[in-house]
C-alpha positions as CSV (number, residue, x, y, z in Angstrom):
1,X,-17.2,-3.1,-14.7
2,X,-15.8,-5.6,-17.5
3,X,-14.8,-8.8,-17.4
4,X,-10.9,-7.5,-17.4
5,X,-10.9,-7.5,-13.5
6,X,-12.3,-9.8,-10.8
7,X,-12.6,-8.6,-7.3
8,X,-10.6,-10.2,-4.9
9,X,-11.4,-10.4,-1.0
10,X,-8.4,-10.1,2.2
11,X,-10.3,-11.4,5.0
12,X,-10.7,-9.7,8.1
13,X,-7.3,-12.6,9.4
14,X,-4.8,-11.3,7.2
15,X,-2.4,-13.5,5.8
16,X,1.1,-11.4,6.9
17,X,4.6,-12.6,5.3
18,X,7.7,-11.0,7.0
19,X,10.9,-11.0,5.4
20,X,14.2,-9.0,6.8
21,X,17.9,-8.5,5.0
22,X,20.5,-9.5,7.6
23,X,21.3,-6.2,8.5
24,X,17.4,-5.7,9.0
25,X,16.4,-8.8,10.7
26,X,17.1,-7.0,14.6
27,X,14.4,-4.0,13.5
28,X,12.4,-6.9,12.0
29,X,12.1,-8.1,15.4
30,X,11.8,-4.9,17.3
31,X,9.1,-4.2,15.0
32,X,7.3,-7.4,15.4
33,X,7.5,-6.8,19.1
34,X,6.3,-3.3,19.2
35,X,3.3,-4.4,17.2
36,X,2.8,-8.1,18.4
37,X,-0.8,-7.2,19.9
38,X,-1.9,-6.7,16.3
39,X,0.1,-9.2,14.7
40,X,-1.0,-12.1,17.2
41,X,-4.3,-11.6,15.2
42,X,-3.3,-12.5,12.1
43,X,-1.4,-15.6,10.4
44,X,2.3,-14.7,9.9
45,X,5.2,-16.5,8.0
46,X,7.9,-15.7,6.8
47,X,11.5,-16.6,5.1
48,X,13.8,-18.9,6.9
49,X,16.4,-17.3,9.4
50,X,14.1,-13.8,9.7
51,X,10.4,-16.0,10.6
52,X,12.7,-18.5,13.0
53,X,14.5,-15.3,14.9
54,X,10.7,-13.4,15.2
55,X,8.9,-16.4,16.6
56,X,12.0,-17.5,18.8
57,X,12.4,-13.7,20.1
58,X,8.7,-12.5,20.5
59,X,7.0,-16.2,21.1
60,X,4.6,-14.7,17.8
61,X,3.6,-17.8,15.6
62,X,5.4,-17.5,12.4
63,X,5.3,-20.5,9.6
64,X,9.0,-20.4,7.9
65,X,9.6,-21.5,4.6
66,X,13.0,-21.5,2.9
67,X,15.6,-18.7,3.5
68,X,16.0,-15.7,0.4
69,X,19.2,-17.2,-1.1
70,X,17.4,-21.1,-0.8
71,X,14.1,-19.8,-2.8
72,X,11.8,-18.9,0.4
73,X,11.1,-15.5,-1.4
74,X,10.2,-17.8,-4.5
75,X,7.9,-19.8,-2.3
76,X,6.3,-16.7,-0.4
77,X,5.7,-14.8,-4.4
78,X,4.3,-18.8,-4.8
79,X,1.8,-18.1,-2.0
80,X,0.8,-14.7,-3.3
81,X,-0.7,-16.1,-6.5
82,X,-2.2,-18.7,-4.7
83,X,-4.2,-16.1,-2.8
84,X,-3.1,-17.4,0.5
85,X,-0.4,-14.2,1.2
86,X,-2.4,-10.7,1.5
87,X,0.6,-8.5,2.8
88,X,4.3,-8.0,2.6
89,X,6.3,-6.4,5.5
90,X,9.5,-6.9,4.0
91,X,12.9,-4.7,5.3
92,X,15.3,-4.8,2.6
93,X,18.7,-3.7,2.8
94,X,19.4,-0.9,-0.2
95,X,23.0,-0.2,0.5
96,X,24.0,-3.9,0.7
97,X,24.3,-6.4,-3.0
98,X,22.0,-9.5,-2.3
99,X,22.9,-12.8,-3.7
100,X,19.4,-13.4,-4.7
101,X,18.3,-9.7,-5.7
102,X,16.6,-11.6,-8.9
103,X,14.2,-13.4,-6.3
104,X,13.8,-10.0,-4.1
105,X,13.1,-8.3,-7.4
106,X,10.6,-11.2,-8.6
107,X,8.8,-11.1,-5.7
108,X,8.1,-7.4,-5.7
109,X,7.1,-7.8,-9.0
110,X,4.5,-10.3,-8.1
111,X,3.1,-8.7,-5.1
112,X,2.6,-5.5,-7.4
113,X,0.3,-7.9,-10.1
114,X,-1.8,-8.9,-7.3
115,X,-2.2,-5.8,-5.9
116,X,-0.6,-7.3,-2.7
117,X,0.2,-4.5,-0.1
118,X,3.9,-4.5,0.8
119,X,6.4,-2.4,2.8
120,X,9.8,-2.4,2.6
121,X,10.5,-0.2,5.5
122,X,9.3,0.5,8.6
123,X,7.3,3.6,8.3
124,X,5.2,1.9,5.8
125,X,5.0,-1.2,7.4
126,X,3.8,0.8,10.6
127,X,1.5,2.9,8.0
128,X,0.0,-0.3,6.7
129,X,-0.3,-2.3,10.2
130,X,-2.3,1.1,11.3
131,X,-4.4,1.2,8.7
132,X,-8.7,1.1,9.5
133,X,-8.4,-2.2,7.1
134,X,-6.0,-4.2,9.2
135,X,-9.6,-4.9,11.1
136,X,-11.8,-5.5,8.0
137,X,-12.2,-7.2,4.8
138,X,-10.6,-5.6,1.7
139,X,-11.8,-5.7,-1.7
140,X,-9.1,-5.4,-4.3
141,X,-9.7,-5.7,-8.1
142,X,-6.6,-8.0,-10.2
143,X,-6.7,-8.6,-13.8
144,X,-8.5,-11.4,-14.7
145,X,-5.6,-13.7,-15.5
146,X,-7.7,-16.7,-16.7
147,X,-9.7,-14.3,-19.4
148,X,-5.7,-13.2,-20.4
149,X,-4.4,-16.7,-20.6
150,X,-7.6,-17.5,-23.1
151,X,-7.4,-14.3,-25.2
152,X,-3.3,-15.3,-25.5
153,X,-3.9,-18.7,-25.9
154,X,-6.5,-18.0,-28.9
155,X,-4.2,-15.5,-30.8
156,X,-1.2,-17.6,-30.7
């Protein structure tokens, strides 16, 4: 393989970021607590109001950062080019207008350029939690965004 791609690695201890709408946040939790023996495994965060109601509800660990509207979906699209977020469980809300749908959108956007896994409902989600690699190490290829910043960088 070419230089284009370098492989990437999602340890064994995923890195889990769990993000509910409002109207979402009670299946969030249900969810959470139907699947907590598998989650406990793993390190979870999550924004604001949605990682403060799972950890208060199910006793699960859950690091919160900011809240949607406040930039936490900012933050957790942050995380996911820092390599230290390996999978979205996000339920969104389709029928209701979100105040910071430019964020929502942004971060779908980023999880899809590094080839993040993300669910924004709960069959997927419970697809993805069951999956053989949510015990093993995962070897994703990304664009290799340094060898694209010098190519740009020399052409402009």
């Amino acid at each position: 393989m070419t230089d284009d791609f370098v492989t990437l690695t999602i340890e064994k201890q995923k890195n889990i970021a769990l993000i509910a709408h409002d109207s979402k946040k009670a299946e969030m939790i249900e969810w959470c607590n139907d699947n907590k023996d598998i989650l406990k495994n793993h390190f979870l965060c999550g924004t604001g109001t949605t990682a403060r109601m799972i950890a208060d509800k199910t006793g699960l660990p859950v690091r919160g950062y900011n809240s949607g509207p406040l930039g936490g979906d900012q933050q957790i699209g942050a995380k996911i080019v820092e390599g230290r977020i390996d999978m979205v469980i996000f339920f969104s809300d389709p029928l209701t207008a979100q105040p910071h749908d430019p964020d929502v959108k942004a971060l779908l956007r980023i999880a899809q350029v590094y080839d993040i896994p993300i669910a924004n409902n709960k069959s997927t989600a419970d697809f993805m939690i069951n999956s053989k690699y949510m015990d093993q190490e995962y070897d994703h290829k990304v664009i290799n965004f340094k060898k694209n910043i010098r190519q740009r960088a020399e052409s402009l």
